[in-house]
C-alpha positions as CSV (number, residue, x, y, z in Angstrom):
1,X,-74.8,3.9,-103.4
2,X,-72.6,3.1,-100.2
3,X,-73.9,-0.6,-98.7
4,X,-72.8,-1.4,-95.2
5,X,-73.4,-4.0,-93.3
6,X,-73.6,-5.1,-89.5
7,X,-72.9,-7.4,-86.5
8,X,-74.6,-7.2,-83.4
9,X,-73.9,-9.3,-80.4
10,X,-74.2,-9.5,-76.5
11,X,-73.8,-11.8,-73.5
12,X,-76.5,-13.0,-73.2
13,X,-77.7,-13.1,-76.8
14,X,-81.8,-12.6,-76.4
15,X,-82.3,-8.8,-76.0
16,X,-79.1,-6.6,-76.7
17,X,-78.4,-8.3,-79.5
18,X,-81.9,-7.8,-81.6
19,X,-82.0,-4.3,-80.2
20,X,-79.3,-3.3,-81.8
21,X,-80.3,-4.8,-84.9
22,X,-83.4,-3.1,-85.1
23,X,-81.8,0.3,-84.2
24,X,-79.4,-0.2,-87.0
25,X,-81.9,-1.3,-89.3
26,X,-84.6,1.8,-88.5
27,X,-81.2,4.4,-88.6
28,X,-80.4,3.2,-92.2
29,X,-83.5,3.3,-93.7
30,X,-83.9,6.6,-92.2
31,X,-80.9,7.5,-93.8
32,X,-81.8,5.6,-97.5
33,X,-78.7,3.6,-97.2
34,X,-78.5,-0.2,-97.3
35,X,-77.8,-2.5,-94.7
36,X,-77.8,-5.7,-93.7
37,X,-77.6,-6.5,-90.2
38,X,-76.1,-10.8,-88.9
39,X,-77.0,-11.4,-85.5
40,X,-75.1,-13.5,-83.1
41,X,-77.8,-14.7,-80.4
42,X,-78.2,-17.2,-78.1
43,X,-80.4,-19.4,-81.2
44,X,-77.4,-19.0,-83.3
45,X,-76.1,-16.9,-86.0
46,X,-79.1,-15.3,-87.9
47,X,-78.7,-13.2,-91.5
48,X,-75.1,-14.1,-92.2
49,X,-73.1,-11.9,-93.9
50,X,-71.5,-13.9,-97.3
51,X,-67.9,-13.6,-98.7
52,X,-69.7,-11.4,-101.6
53,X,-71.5,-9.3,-99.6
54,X,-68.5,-8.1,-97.5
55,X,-66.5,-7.7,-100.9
56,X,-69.6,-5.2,-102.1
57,X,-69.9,-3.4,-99.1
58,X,-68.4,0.0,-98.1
59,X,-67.6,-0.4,-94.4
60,X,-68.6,-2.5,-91.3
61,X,-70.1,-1.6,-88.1
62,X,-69.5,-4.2,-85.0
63,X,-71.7,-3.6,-81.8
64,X,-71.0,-6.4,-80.0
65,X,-69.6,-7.2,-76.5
66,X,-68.7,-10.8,-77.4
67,X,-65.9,-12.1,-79.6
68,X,-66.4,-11.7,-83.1
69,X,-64.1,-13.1,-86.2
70,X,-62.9,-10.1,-87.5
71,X,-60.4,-11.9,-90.0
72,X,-63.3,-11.6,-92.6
73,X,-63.3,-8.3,-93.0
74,X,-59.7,-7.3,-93.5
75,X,-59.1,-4.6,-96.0
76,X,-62.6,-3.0,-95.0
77,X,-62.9,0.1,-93.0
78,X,-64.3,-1.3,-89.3
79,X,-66.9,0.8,-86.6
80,X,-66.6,-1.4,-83.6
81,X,-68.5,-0.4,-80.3
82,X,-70.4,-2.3,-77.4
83,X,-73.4,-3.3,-78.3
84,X,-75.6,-0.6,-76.2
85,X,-74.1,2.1,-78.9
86,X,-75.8,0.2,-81.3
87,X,-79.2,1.0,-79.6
88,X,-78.2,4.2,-78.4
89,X,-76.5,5.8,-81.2
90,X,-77.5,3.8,-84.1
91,X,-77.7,7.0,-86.3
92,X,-74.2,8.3,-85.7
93,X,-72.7,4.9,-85.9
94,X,-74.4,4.9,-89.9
95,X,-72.4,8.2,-90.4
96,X,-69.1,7.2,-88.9
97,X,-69.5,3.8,-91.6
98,X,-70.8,6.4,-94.6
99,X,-67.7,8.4,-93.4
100,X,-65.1,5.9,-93.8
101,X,-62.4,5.2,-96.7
102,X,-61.6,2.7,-98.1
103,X,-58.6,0.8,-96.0
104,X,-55.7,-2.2,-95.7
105,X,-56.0,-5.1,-93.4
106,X,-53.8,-3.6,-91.1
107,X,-55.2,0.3,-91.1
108,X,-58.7,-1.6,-90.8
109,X,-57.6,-3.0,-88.0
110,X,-56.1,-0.1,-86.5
111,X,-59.1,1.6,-87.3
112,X,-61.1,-0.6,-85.3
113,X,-59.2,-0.1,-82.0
114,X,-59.8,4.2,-82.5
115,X,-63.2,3.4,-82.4
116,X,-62.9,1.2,-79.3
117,X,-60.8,3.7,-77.3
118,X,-63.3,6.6,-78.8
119,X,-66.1,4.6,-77.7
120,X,-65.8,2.5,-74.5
121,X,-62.5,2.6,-73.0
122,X,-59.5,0.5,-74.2
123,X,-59.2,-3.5,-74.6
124,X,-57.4,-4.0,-71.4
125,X,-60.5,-1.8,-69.4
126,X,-63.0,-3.7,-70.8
127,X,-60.9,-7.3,-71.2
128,X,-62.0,-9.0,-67.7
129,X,-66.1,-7.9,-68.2
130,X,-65.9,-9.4,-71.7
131,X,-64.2,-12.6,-70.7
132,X,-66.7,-13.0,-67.6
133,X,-69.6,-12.3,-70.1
134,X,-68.5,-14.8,-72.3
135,X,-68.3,-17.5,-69.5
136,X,-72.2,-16.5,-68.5
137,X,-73.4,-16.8,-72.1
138,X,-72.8,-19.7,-72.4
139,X,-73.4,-21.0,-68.9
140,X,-76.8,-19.1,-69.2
141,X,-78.9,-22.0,-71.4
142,X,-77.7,-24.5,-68.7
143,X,-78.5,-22.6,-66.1
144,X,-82.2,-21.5,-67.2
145,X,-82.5,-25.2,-68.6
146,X,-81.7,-27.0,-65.5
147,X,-83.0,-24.7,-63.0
148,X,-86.8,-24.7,-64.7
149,X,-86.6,-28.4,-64.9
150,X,-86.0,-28.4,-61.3
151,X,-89.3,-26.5,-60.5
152,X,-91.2,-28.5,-63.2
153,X,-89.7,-31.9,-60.8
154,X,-91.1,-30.0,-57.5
155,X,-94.9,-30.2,-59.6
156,X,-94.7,-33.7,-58.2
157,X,-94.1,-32.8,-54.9
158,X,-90.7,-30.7,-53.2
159,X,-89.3,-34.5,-52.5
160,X,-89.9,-36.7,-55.6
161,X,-90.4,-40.1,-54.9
162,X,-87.5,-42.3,-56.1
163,X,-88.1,-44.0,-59.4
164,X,-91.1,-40.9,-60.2
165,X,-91.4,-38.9,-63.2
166,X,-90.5,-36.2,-60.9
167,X,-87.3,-37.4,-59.3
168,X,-86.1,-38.1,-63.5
169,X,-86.7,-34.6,-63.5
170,X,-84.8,-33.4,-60.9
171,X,-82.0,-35.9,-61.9
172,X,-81.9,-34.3,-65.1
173,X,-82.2,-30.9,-64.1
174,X,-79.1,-31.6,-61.5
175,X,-76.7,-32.7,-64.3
176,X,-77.5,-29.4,-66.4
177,X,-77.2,-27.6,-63.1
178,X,-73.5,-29.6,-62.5
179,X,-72.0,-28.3,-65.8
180,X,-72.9,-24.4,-64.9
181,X,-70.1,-24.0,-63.5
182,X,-67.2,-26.1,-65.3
183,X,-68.8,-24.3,-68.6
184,X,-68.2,-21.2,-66.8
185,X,-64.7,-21.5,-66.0
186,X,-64.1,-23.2,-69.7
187,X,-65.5,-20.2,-71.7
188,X,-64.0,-17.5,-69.6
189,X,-60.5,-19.4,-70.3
190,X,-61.5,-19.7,-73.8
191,X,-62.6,-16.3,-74.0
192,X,-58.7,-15.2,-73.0
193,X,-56.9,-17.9,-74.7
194,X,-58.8,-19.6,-77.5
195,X,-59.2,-23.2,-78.0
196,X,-56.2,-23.6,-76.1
197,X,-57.9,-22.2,-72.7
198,X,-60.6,-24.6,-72.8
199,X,-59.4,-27.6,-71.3
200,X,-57.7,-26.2,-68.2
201,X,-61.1,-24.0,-67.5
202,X,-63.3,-27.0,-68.0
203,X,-61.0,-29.0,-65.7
204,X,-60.5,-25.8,-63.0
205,X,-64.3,-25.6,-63.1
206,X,-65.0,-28.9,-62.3
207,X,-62.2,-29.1,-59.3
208,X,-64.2,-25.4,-58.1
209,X,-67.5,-27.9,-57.7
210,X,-65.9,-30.4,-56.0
211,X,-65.7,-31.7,-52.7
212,X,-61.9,-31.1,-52.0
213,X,-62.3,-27.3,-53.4
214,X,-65.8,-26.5,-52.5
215,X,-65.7,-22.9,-54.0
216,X,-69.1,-22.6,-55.6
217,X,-69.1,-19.6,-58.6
218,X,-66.7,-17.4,-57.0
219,X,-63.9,-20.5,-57.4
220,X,-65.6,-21.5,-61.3
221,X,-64.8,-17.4,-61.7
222,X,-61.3,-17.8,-60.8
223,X,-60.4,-21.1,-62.0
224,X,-61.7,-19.7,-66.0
225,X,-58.9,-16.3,-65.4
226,X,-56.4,-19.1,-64.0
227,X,-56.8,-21.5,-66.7
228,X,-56.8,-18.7,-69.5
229,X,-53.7,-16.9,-68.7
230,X,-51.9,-19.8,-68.0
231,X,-53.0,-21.2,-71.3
232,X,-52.2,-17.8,-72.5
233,X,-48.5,-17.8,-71.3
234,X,-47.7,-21.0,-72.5
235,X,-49.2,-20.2,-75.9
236,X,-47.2,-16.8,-76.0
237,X,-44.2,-17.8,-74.5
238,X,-43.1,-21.3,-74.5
239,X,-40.6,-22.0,-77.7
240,X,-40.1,-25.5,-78.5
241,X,-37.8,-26.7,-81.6
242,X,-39.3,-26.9,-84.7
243,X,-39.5,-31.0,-84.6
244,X,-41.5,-30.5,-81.7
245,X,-43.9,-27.7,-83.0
246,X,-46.7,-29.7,-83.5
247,X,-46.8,-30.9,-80.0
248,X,-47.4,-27.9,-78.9
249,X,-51.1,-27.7,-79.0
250,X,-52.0,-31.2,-78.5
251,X,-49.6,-32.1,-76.0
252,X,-47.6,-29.6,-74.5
253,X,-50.0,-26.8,-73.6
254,X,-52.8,-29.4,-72.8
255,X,-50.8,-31.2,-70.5
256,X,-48.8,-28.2,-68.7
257,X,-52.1,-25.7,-68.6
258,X,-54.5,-28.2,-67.3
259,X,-51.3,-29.6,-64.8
260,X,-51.1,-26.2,-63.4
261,X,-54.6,-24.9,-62.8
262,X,-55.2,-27.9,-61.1
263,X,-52.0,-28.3,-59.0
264,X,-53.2,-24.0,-57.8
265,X,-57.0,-25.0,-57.7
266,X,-56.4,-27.9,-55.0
267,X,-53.4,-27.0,-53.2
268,X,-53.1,-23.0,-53.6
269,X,-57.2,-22.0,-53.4
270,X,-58.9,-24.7,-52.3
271,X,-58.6,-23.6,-48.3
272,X,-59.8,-19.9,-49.0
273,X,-62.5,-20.4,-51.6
274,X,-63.9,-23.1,-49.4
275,X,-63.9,-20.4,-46.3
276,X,-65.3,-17.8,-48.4
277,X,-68.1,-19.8,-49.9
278,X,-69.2,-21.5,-46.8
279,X,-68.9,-18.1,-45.1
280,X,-70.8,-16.6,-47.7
281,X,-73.9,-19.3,-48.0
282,X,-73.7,-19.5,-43.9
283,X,-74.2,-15.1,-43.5
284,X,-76.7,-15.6,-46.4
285,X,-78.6,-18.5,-44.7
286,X,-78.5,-16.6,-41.6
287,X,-78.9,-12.9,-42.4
288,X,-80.9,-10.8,-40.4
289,X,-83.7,-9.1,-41.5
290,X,-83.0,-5.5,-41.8
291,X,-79.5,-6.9,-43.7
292,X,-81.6,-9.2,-46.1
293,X,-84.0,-5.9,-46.9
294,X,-80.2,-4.2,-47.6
295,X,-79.1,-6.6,-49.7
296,X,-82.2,-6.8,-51.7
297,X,-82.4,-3.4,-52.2
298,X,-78.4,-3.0,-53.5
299,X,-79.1,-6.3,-56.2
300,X,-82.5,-4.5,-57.3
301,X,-80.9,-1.1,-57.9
302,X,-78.0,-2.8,-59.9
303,X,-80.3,-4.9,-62.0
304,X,-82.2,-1.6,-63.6
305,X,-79.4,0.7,-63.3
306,X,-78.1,-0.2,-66.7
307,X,-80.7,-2.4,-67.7
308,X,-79.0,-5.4,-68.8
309,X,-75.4,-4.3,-68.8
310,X,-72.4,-4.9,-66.6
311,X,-73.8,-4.0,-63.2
312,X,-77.5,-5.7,-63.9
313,X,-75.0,-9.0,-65.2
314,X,-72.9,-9.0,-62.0
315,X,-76.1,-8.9,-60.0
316,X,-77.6,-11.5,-62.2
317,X,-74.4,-13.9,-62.0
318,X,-74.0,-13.6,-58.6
319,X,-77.4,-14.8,-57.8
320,X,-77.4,-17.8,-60.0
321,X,-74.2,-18.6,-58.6
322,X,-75.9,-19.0,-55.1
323,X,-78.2,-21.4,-56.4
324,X,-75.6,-23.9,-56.9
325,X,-75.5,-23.0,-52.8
326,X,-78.8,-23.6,-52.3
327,X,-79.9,-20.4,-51.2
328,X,-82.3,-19.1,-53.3
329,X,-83.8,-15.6,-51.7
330,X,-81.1,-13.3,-54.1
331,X,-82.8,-15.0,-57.0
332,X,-86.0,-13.6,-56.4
333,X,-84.8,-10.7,-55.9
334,X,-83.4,-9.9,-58.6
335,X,-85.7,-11.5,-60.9
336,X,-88.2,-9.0,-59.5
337,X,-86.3,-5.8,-59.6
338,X,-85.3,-6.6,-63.4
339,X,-89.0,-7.2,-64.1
340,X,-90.3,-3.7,-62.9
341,X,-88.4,-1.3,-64.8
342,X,-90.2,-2.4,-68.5
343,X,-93.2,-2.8,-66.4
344,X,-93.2,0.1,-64.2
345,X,-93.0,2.2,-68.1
346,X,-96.0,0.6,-69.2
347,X,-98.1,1.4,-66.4
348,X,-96.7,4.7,-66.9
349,X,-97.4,5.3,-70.4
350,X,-101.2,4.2,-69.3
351,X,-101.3,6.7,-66.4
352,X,-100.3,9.6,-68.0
353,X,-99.8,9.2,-71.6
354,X,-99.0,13.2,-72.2
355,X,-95.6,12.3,-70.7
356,X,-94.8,10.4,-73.7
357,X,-95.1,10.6,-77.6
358,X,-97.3,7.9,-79.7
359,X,-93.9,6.2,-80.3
360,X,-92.8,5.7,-76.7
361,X,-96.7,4.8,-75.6
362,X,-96.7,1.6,-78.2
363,X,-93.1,0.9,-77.0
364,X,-94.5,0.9,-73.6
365,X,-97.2,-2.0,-74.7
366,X,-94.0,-4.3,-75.8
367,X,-92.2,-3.5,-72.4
368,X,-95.1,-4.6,-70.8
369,X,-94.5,-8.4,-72.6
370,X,-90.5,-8.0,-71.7
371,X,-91.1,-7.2,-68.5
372,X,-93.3,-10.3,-67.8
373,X,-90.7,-12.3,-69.5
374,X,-88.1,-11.0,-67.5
375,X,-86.3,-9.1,-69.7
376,X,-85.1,-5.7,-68.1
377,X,-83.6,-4.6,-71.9
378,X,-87.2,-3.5,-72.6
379,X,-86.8,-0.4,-70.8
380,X,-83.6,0.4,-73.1
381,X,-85.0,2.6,-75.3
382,X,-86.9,4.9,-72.6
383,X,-83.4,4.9,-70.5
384,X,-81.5,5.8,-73.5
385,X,-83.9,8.6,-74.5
386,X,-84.3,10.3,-71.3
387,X,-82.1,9.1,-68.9
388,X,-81.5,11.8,-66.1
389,X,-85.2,11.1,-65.4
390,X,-85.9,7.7,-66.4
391,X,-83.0,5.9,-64.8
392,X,-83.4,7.4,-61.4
393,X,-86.9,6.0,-61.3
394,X,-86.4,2.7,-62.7
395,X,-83.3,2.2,-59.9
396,X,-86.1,3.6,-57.4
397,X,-88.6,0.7,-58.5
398,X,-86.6,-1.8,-58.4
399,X,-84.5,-1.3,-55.4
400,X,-88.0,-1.3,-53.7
401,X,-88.9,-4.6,-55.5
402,X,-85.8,-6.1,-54.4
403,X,-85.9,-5.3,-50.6
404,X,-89.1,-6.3,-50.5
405,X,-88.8,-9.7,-52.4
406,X,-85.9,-10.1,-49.4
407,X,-88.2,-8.8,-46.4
408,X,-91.3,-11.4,-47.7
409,X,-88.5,-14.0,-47.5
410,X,-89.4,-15.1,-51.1
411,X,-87.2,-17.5,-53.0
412,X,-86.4,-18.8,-56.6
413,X,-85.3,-22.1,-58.0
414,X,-86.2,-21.1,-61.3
415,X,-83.2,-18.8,-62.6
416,X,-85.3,-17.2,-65.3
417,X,-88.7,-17.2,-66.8
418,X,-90.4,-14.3,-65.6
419,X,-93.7,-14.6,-64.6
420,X,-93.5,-18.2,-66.4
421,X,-91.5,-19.8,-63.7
422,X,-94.1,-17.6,-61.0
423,X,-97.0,-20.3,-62.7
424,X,-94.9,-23.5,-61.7
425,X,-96.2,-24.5,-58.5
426,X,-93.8,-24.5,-55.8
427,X,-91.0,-22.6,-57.8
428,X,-91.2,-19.5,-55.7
429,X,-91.8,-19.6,-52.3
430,X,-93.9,-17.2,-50.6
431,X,-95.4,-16.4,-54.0
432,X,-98.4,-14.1,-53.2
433,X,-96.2,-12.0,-51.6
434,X,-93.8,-12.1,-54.2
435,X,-96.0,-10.8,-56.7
436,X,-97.3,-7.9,-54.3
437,X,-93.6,-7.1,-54.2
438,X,-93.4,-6.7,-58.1
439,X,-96.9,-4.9,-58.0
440,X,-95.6,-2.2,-55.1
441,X,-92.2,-1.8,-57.3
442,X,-94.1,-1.5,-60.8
443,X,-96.1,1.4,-59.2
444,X,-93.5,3.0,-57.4
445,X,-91.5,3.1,-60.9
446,X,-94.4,4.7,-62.8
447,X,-94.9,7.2,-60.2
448,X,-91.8,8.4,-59.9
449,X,-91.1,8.5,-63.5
450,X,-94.2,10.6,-64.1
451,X,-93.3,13.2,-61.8
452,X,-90.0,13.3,-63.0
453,X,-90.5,12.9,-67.0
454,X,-91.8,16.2,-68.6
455,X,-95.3,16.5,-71.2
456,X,-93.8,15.3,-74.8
457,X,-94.3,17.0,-77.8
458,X,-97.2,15.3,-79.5
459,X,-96.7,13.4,-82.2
């Protein structure tokens, strides 16, 4: 009997990634073939495939949209997709591995890069979301660290007295807070150019934050692509004598990548990223009303309009990234819109359960728990079941939420958490209205989705 085996990755590492797993998992046994499925999530490297089970097995299927060592598996026949086809097409991703033969390193390889282009587009189209991606992944347990130990310091008050419990707490929660975005540039660099790329993005990063550069998230963005390619180019391109070999990656690239990003961050695109980004936080500060309900609504529809992929990250990313701003109303809003699409299936699943088969109606219990948590993935498996009818209402929902959230002036230190970070006193402002706003777009979401979603066949 044919074994395969797995590896499913995502950004962010806490809902893609297990999906896809369990997808896999449910398709094989389905199927009566034997799988074993490593997961790369944000705890770490869960199931690991060993040296003898890749000799044994018969092909392997990647859905991940995160680097992956791939050096393992040469000579094996390779399925590689992003990560959502592992949720979405799970079964046809088992035949496509049953259907393989048996290949060389190279042809494996060669292999893999069909599958991409059959799949999702080529390298290049996908290169500059995957690098971004892996810059928030790892920013991401900074972010949520710092920014709920923040709102645990306002507990003691919004202005900790110094030398309090509470002002260690927002001390702390400030220095996680002050690596977002060096760690941001640093993996995006290293996403492009390995090990190599780290230094110069770390060091771009940091000169983004600072007071001569001044260019918030949108400068940590560029500085990581800066630092990267230049890394890149010196990597690829600069030759030195073979007596000088070794100097290359210790010396020579160090010195000349981190050199140049910094010479372009300070006196190349400092002046601009400091006009946007004070331009930005000032419009944001001072928007008007009927522009605030506008924006809300446009980060709300993106966050449940692929439910945890590229457009719901760009939303996400660019909220946190005001944070570092100070201005905290985007926040809220998007944490709201991307709680109301699991949510807004529950309640429909409870007020008309005909619309949906005993599957989908206990699937609707878990999304309940996801959407609490603030985890938009839960309503995954409904969008990718039905999604001419399902999508449209969820983007419905939670454009609501969002212009709402905006309108009720609500705000969010607390980058994640769900209805966790709702609990900590004075983490959300304006928090009764907040939560009417995620009530109003739950119910809106079930409505609509039950007058567009059809009886099921019972089951």
């Amino acid at each position: 009997m044919k074994k395969l085996l797995a590896v499913t990755a995502c950004p962010t590492g806490i809902a893609h990634t297990y999906m896809a797993a369990e997808s896999l998992q449910k398709a094989a046994q389905d199927k009566n073939v034997p799988l074993k499925v490593e997961t790369r999530g944000a705890i770490g490297i869960e199931n690991a495939l060993t040296p003898e089970e890749i000799a044994e097995a018969h092909a392997i299927i990647i859905a991940a949209d995160t680097d992956i060592d791939e050096s393992r598996f040469a000579g094996k026949p390779v399925v590689k997709v992003p990560v959502a086809q592992g949720i979405k097409i799970a079964g046809d991703l088992i035949e496509q591995a049953l259907a393989k033969e048996a290949t060389t390193a190279s042809s494996a390889a060669a292999s893999s890069q069909d599958d991409i282009a059959a799949m999702a587009g080529t390298k290049e189209k996908k290169g500059a979301y995957k690098h971004l991606m892996n810059g928030v992944s790892n920013m991401l347990p900074l972010v949520v660290a710092g920014g709920l130990i923040i709102a645990f310091s306002f507990i003691f008050g919004l202005k900790p007295v110094d030398g309090s419990f509470g002002a260690t707490l927002l001390t702390i929660g400030k220095a996680a807070m002050g690596l977002m975005i060096p760690i941001l540039a640093g993996f995006i660099a290293f996403s492009i150019a390995g090990k190599p790329g780290l230094a110069p993005g770390l060091v771009g990063g940091a000169l983004a934050i600072s007071d001569s550069v001044n260019g918030g998230f949108l400068g940590g963005i560029l500085a990581g692509f800066l630092a990267g390619y230049i890394a890149k180019f010196l990597i690829d391109y600069l030759k030195l004598p073979k007596s000088f070999a070794g100097l290359k990656p210790i010396l020579v690239v160090p010195l000349l990548s981190v050199l140049a990003t910094g010479l372009i961050m300070l006196y190349i695109l400092g002046g601009p990223l400091n006009w946007i980004m004070t331009s930005l936080a000032a419009w944001l500060e001072n928007i008007g009303s009927v522009n605030a309900v506008i924006l809300g609504a446009i980060l709300g529809g993106m966050m449940a309009l692929d439910m945890g992929g590229p457009f719901n990250k760009v939303a996400y990313t660019f909220s946190v990234g005001l944070l570092a701003s100070s201005v905290y109303g985007p926040m809220a809003a998007v944490m709201a819109a991307g709680m109301t699409p699991p949510l807004g299936i529950w309640l429909a699943t409870m007020l008309r359960p005909k619309n949906f088969n005993k599957e989908e109606r206990e699937a609707g219990k878990v999304a309940a728990v996801l959407g609490l948590s603030f985890i938009t993935e839960g309503a995954i498996p409904f969008g990718a079941a039905d999604p001419i009818r399902v999508i449209p209402a969820l983007v419905t929902g939670s454009a609501i939420t969002g212009a709402l959230s905006m309108a009720f002036d609500a705000t969010l230190l607390a980058p994640h958490g769900g209805i966790f970070a709702m609990l900590i006193p004075n983490a959300v402002g304006n928090v009764l209205m907040y939560s009417l706003a995620i009530i109003i777009g739950t119910i809106v979401t079930a409505l609509v989705l039950n007058l567009l979603k059809r009886p099921a066949a019972s089951k």
